[in-house]
Structure formats: structure tokens, C-alpha cells
C-alpha positions in Angstrom: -8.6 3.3 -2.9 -8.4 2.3 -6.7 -8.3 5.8 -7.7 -5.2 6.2 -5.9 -3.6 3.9 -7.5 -4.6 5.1 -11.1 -7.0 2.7 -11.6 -10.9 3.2 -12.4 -13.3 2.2 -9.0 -14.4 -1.2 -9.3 -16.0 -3.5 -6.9 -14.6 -6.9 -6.6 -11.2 -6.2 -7.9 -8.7 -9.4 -7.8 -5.1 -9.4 -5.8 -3.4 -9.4 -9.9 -5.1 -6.1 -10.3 -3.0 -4.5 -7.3 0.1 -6.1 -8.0 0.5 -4.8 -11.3 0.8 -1.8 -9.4 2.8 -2.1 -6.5 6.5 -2.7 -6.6 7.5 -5.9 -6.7 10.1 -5.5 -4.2 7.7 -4.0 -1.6 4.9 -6.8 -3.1 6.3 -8.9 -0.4 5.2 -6.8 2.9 1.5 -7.1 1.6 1.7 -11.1 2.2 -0.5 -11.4 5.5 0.9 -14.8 7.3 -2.0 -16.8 8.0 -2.4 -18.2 10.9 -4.9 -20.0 13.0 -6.4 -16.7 14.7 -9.6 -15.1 13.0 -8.0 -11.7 13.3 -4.9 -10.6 11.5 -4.0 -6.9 11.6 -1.4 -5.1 8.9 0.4 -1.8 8.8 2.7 -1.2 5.7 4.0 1.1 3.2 4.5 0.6 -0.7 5.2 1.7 -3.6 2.7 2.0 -6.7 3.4 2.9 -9.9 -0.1 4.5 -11.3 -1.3 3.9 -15.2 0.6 7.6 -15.7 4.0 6.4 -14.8 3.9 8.6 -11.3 5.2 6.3 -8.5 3.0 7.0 -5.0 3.9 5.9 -1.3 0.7 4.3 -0.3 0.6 3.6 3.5 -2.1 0.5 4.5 -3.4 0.0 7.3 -6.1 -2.4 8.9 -6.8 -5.8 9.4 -7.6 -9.2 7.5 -10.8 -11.0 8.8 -12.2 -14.3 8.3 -15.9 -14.3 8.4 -18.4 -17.3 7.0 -15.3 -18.8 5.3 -14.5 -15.4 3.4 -11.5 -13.2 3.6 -12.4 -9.5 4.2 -9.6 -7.0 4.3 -10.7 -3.7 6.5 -8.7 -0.4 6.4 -7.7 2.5 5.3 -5.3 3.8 2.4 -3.2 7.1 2.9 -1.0 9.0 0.1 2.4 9.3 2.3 4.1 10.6 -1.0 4.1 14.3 -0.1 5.5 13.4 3.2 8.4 11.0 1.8 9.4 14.1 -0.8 9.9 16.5 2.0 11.8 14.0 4.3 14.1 12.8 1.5 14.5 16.9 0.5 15.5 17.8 4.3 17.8 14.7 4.2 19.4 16.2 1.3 19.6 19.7 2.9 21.2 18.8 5.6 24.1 17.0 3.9 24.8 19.6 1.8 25.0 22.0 4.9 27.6 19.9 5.9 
């Protein structure tokens, strides 16, 4: 997951380490409401800008448990990026067919 960011794998990395990646106007869709249930599941899409200056769609997807009084966060990380290129291109295409 780090890696895809364009940061080095670490265990134990904080909540400050991924926001000084991620765009602060999607950091927002990353706040999980808490609520009273053990179980909370997430599904979003932001935008990272890696140590290199490149800026990734990263799509996450999972859920946020509770467990012994600790937060665990279970998922999976996806690079969308090649996807969003080729929609925005064939959104452009098609209004210059026009």
C-alpha cells in the first residue's frame, strides 16, 4: 500500500503520514463516522500526490474494526489512475467529435 503512494514500507505508519499525501480536498471522504456498531465498512477514491510529484487515483476499500479496544482498518488499495486517464481521454474525444 505505502509503495503506492511513494513512500518506503513501514509497519505502524501514523494517519499524518497518509495525509501528507492525499489531497486535502478528498482528505475528507477518508473520515470513517464512528458509530456505536463494531463494524464500519468504507469504499472511496482519492487522490495522492507521491514523493515524485505524480498524482495517483487510489481507490480504498474495506472496513474499520474494533477489536480489544484497537482500531484495525482491513482492505485493499487499487491504482484506478490508468482507468481515470482513459475515461477523461474518451470524454474529451467525444466532445471534440461533436
Amino acid at each position: 500500500f505505502w509503495d503506492m503512494l511513494g513512500l518506503p514500507q513501514a509497519c505502524g505508519r501514523g494517519l499524518d503520514e497518509l495525509a501528507a499525501v492525499v489531497y486535502p480536498a478528498d482528505w475528507p471522504k477518508l473520515a470513517v463516522p464512528r458509530a456505536s456498531v463494531p463494524t464500519t465498512n468504507y469504499d472511496v477514491e482519492v487522490r495522492v500526490r507521491r514523493s515524485d510529484g505524480t498524482v495517483r487515483w487510489i481507490a480504498l476499500r474495506g472496513r474499520e474494526e474494533r477489536y480489544n479496544d484497537q482500531q484495525l482498518l482491513i482492505g485493499i488499495a487499487a491504482d484506478l489512475t490508468e482507468r481515470r486517464q482513459t475515461t477523461l481521454l474518451r470524454a474529451t474525444v467525444r466532445r471534440r467529435e461533436r
